[in-house]
C-alpha positions as CSV (number, residue, x, y, z in Angstrom):
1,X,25.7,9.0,-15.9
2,X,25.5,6.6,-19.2
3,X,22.6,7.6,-21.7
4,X,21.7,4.4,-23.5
5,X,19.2,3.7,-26.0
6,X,16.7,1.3,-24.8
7,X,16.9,-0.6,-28.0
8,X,21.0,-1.6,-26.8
9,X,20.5,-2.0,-23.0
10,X,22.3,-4.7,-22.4
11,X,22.3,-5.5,-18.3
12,X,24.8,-7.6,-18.5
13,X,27.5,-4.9,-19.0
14,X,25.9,-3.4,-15.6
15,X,25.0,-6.2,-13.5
16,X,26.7,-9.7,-12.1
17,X,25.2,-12.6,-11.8
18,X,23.0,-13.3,-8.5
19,X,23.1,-9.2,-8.3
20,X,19.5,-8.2,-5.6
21,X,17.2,-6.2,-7.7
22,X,14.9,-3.6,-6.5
23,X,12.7,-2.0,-8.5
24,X,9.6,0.9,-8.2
25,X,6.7,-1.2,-7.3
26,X,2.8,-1.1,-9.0
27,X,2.2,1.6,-11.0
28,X,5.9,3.3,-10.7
29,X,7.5,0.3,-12.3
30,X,9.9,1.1,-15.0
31,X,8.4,-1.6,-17.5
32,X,11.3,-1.4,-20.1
33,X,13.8,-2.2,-17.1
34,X,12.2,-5.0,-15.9
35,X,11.0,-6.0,-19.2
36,X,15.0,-6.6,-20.4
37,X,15.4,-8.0,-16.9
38,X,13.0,-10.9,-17.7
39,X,14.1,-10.9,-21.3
40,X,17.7,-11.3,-20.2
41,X,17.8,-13.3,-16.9
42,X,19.6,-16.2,-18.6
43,X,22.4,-14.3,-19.8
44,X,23.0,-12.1,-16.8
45,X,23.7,-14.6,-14.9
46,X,20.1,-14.7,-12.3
47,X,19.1,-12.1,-10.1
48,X,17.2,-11.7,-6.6
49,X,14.4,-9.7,-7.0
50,X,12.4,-7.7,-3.9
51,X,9.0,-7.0,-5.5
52,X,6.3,-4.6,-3.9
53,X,2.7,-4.7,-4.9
54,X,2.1,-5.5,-8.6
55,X,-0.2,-4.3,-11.5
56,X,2.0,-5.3,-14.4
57,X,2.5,-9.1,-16.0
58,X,6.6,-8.4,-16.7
59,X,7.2,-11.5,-14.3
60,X,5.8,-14.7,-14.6
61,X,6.2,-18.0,-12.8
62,X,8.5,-19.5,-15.8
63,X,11.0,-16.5,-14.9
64,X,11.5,-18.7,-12.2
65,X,14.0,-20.3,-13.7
66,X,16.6,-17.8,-13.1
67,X,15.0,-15.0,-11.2
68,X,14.7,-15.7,-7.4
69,X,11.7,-13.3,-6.2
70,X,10.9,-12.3,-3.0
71,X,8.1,-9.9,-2.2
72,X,5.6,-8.3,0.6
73,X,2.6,-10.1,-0.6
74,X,0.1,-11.9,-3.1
75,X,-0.7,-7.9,-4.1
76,X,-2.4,-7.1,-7.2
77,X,-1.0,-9.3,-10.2
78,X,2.0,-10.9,-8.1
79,X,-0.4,-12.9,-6.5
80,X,-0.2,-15.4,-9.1
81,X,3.8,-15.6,-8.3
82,X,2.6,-16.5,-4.5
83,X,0.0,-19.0,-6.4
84,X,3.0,-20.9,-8.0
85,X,5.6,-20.9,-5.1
86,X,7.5,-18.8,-6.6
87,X,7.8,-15.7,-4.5
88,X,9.0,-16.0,-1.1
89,X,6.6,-13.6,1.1
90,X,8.4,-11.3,3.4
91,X,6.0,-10.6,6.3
92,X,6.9,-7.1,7.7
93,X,5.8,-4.0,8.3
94,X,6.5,-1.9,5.2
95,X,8.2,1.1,7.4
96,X,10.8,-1.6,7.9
97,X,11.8,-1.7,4.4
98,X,14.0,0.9,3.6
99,X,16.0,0.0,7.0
100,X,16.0,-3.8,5.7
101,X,17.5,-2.6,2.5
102,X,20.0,-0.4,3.9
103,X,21.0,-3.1,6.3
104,X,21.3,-5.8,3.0
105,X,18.4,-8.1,4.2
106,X,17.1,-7.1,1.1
107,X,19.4,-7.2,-1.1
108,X,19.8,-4.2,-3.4
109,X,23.0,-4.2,-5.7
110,X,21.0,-2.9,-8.6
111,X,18.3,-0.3,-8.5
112,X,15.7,0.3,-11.3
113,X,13.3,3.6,-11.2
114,X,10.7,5.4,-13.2
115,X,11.6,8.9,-13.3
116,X,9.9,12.4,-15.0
117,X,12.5,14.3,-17.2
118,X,14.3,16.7,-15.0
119,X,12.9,20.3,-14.3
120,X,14.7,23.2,-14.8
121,X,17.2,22.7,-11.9
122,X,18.2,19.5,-13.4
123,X,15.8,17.8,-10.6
124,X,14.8,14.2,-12.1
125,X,11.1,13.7,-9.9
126,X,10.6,10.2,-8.5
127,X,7.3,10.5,-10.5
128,X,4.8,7.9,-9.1
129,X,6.5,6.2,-6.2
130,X,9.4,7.6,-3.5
131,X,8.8,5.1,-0.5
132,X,11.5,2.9,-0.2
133,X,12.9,4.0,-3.2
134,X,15.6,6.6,-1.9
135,X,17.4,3.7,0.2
136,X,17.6,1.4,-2.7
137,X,19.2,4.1,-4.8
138,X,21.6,4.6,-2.0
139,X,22.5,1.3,-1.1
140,X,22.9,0.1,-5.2
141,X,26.3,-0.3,-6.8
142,X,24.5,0.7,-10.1
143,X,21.3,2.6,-10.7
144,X,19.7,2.2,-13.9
145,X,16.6,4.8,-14.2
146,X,14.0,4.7,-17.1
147,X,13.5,8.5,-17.8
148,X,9.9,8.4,-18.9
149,X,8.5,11.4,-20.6
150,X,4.5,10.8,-19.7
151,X,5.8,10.6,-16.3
152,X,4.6,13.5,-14.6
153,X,7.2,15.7,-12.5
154,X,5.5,15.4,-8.6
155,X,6.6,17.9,-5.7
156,X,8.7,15.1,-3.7
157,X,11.3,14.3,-1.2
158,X,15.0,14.1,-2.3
159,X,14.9,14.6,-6.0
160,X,17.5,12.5,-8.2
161,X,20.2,14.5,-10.4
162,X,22.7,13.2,-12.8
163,X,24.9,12.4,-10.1
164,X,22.9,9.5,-8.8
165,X,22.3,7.8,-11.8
166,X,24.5,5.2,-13.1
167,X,22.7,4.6,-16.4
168,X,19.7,6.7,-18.3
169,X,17.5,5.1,-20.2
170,X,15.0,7.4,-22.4
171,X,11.8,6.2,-23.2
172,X,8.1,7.2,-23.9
173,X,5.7,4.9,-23.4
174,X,2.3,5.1,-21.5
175,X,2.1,4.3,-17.7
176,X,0.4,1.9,-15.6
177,X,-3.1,2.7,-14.7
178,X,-4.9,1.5,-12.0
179,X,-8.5,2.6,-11.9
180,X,-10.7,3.1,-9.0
181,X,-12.2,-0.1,-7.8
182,X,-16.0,-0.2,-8.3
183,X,-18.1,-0.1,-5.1
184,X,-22.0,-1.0,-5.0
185,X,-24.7,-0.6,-2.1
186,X,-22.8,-3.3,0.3
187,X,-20.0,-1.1,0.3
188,X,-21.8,2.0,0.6
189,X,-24.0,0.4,3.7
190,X,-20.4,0.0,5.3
191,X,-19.4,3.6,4.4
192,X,-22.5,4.5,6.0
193,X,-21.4,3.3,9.6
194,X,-17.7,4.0,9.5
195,X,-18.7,8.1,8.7
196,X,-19.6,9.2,12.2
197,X,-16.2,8.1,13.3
198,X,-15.0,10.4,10.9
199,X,-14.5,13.7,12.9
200,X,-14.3,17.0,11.3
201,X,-11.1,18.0,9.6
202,X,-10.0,14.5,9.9
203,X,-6.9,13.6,8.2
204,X,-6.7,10.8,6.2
205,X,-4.9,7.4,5.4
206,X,-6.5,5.2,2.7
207,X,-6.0,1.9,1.0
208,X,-6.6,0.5,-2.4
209,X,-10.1,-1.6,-2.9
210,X,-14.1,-0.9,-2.8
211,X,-14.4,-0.1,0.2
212,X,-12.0,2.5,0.8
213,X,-13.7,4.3,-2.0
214,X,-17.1,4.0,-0.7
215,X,-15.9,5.7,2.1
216,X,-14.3,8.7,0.2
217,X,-17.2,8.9,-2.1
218,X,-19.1,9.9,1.2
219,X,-16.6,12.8,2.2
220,X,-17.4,14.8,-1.3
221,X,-19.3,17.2,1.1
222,X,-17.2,17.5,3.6
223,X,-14.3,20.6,3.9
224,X,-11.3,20.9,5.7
225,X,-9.8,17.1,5.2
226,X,-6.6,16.4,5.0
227,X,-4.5,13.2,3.4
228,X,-1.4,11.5,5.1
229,X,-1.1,7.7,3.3
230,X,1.0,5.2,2.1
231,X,-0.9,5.7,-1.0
232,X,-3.1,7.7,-2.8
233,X,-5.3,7.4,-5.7
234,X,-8.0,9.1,-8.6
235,X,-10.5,9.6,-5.5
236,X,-7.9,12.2,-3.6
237,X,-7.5,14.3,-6.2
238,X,-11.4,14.4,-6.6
239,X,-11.7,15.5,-3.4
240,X,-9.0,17.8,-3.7
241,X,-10.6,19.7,-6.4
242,X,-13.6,20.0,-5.2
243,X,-12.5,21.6,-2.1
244,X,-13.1,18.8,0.3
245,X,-9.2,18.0,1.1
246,X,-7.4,21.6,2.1
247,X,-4.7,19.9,4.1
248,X,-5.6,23.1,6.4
249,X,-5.9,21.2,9.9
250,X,-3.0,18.7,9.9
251,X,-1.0,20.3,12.4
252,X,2.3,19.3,10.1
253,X,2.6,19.3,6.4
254,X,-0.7,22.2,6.5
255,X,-1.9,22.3,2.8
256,X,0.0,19.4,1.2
257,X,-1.2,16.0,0.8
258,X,1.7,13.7,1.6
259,X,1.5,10.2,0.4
260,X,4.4,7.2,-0.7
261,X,3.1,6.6,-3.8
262,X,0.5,7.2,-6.8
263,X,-2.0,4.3,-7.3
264,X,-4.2,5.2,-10.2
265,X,-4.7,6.6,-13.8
266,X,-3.6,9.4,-16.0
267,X,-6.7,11.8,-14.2
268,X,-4.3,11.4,-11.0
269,X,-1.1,11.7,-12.8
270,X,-1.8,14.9,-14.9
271,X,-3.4,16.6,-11.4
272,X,-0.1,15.6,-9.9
273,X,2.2,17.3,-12.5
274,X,3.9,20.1,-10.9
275,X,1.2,20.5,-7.8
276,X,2.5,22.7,-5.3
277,X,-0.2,21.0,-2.9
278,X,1.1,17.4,-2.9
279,X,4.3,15.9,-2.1
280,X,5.3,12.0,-2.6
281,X,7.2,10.7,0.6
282,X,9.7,7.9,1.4
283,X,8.5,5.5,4.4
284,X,11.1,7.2,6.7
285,X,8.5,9.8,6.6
286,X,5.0,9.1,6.1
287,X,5.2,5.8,8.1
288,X,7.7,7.3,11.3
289,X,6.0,8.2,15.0
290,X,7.8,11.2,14.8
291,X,5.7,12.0,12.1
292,X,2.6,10.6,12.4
293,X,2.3,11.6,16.3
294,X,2.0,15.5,15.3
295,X,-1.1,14.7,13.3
296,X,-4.3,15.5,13.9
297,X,-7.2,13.4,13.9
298,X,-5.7,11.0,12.1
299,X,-8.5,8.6,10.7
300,X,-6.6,5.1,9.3
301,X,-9.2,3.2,7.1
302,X,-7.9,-0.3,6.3
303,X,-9.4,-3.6,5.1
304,X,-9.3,-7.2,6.4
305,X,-9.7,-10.8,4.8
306,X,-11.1,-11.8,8.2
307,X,-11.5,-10.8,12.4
308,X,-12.0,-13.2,14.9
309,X,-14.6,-12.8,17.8
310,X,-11.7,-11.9,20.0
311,X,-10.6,-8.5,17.4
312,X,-7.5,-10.1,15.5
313,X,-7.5,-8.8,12.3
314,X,-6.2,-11.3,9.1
315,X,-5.1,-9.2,6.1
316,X,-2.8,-11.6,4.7
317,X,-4.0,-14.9,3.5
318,X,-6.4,-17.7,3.6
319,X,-5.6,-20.9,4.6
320,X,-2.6,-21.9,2.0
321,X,-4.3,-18.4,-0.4
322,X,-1.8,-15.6,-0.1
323,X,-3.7,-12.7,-0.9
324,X,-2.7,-10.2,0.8
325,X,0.1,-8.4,2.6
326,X,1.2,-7.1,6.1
327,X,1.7,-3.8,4.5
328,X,1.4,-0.7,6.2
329,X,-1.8,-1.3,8.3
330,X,-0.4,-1.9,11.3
331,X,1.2,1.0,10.8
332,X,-1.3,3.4,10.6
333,X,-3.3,1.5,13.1
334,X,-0.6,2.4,15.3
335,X,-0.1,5.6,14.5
336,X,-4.0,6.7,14.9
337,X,-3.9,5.9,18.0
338,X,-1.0,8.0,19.2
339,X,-3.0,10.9,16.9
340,X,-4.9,13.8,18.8
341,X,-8.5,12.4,18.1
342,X,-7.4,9.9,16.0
343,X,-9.6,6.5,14.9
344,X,-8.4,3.6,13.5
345,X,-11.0,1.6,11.1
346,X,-10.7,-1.9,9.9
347,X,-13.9,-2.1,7.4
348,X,-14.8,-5.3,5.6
349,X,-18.3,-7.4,4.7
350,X,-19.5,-9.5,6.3
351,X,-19.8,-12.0,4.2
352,X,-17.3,-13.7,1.5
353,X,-18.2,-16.4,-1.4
354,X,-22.1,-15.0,-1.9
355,X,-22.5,-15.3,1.8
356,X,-21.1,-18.8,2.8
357,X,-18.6,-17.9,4.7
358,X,-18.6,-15.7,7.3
359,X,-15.7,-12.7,7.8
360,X,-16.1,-12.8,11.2
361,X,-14.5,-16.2,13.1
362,X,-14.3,-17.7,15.7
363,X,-10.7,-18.4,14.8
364,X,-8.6,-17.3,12.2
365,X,-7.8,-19.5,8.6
366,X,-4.6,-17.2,8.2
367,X,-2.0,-15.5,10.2
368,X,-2.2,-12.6,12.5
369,X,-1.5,-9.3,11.0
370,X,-2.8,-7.0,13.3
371,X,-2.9,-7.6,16.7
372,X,-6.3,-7.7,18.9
373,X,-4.3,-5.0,21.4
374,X,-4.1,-2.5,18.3
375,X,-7.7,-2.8,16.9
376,X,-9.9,0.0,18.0
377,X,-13.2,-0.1,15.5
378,X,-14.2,-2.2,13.1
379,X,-16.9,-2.1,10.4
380,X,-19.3,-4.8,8.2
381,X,-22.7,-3.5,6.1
382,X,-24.2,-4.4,10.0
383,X,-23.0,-1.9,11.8
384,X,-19.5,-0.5,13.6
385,X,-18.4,-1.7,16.9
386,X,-15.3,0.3,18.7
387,X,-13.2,-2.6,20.6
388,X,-10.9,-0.3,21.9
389,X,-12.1,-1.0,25.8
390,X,-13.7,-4.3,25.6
391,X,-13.1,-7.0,27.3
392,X,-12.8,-10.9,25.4
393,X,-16.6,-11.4,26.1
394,X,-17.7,-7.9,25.5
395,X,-15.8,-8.0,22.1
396,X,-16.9,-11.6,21.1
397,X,-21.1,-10.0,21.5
398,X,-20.2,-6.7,20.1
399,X,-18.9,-8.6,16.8
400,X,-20.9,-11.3,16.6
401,X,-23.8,-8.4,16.7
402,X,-22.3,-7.1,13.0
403,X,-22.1,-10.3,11.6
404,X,-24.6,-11.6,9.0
405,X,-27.4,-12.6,11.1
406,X,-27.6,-15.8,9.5
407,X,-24.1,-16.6,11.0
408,X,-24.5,-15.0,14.5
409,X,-25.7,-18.3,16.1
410,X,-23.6,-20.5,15.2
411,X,-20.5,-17.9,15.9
412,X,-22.2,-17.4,19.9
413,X,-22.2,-21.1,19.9
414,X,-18.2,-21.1,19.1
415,X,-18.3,-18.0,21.8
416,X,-18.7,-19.9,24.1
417,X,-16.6,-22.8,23.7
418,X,-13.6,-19.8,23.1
419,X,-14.8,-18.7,27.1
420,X,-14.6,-22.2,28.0
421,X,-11.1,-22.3,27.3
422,X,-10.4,-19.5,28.7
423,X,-8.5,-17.2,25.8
């Protein structure tokens, strides 16, 4: 391992032109690193770069002009990338990505991670983000990792040491924060319906968004949850502390929260400093049937841009708007299913632009990202109707019945032109 000052990083001693570049995505990125990437792309010769969701501005569209990105989605703030054509959208599952990396569809010559200072057994903590990490550091020719010391040291999977690192770069600089998202009496009207689906001692996988954190809010009084997720954020910990998330009825991982990655502010990172009862996870883990099949009541809350009357669910994009991403809802969708007692929710309004638009179609505007054979319930502020069951006309009345009622007639007009054709 190289120690180098951050002031003289120079990638060009470590890197050859057109080298793949994968990096620790949203709040885990290693801002220096990519900072001197975008600073340097000219002299370095290009570079491919795999992006994950975003909450930085490192990259803009003008890097362009010697950075070729590629990327799961329009996710946070590299949607305006997507906007400008400049980032080619992967659609796949994210439990495929470490085996896409390992295999060089994404190409990974050049790894860049956030890391805590080591602990006492010389143990450098992936800090805010393991997921696919681990198989980019083992696929790179170089690893260059930005030793933060406000990163906190998390409990996690396959700790770095000195042996893995190519090049250490010191630094000490704030993280990224990603604050709860405000929710208001739509979203709690939603978290109203979707909480007697939530059986007792459920255990947990949430996204990012209002929504989801209406329908945490809601579980404050609750005892005996657990938490298995791609991501976690400020809300968990709330819970956590007040007793409401034991991790006591899992069946695997009892009395750990297990997520991928860390999604929120400096309340979540300081909780997550050396805490026995939480562990971050690569997607070999928290995404595999191995896994997720010994779980208990496993209740997957997920959002959509839009569901058709027949159950498809569109998390991706609108029309030519890439907003979104595949990500790991199918997933989870998936793997509630195959959970003792296990429910699956897709929760969104019903309503987009003040109530124009309807969210539930007749046909979708975007691309299919999860499949009207996986859906089992879904939720708007009008009520939650569990498709699982349902045949194409009992699902087109049971949906059009938690519409916005000012929409519901023309959608059973499109009904039954969809029955005409025979879907």
């Amino acid at each position: 391992m190289k120690p180098i000052d951050a002031a003289a990083l120079d990638l060009a001693e470590f890197m050859r032109p057109g080298d793949g570049v994968v990096f620790g995505q949203g709040t885990a990125e290693p801002e220096t690193l990519t900072g001197a990437l975008a600073a340097q792309r000219g002299t370095i010769g290009g570079a491919r770069v795999f992006m994950g969701a975003g909450f930085s501005r490192t990259f803009q569209p003008q890097h362009a002009d010697a950075l070729r990105f590629k990327g799961i989605g329009g996710i946070g703030t590299h949607r305006k990338l997507v906007a400008a054509g400049c980032l080619d959208v992967l659609p796949c599952h994210v439990s495929r990505i470490p085996s896409l990396i390992r295999a060089g569809a994404i190409s990974c010559d050049v790894a860049m991670v956030q890391l805590s200072p080591p602990n006492e057994r010389g143990e450098y903590s992936w800090s805010l983000a393991n997921d696919y990490l681990r198989a980019a550091v083992e696929r790179a020719r170089v690893v260059i990792a930005e030793v933060n010391a406000q990163a906190p040291w998390t409990p996690c999977d396959h700790p770095l040491t000195d042996a893995d690192i190519t090049v250490r770069v010191d630094t000490d600089r704030p993280l990224l924060q990603l604050p709860a998202a405000a929710f208001g009496e739509l979203e709690r009207r939603i978290a109203a319906h979707v909480d007697p689906y939530i059986p007792e001692h459920a255990t947990l996988q949430v996204g990012i968004g209002a929504i989801p954190e209406a329908i945490v809010a809601q579980l404050a009084g609750r005892r005996g949850l657990g938490v298995h997720s791609g991501m976690i954020g400020d809300s968990v910990a709330d819970l956590m502390e007040r007793g409401a998330i034991t991790n006591a009825h899992k069946g695997v991982d009892e009395g750990v929260t297990i997520s991928g990655v860390l999604f929120g502010t400096d309340r979540l990172y300081r909780f997550s400093h050396r805490n026995p009862a939480l562990r971050l996870a690569a997607l070999d883990y928290t995404h595999a049937g191995s896994t997720v099949a010994r779980l208990k009541r496993l209740v997957s809350i997920n959002s959509a841009l839009e569901v058709d009357l027949t159950g498809q669910v569109n998390a991706e994009a609108l029309g030519a708007d890439y907003l979104g991403a595949v990500g790991g809802q199918v997933d989870f969708v998936r793997a509630a299913r195959q959970s003792e007692g296990g429910v699956s929710i897709i929760a969104l309004p019903a309503t987009a632009r003040g109530g124009a638009d309807s969210r539930i179609v007749a046909r979708l505007s975007g691309p299919v990202t999860t499949a009207r054979s996986e859906v089992d319930l879904v939720a708007t502020e009008y009520g939650a109707v569990r498709l699982a069951g349902l045949g194409l006309r009992e699902r087109m009345r049971a949906l059009i019945g938690i519409a916005a009622p000012e929409h519901r007639e023309r959608l059973a007009e499109q009904a039954g032109l969809l029955q005409k054709e025979a879907i």
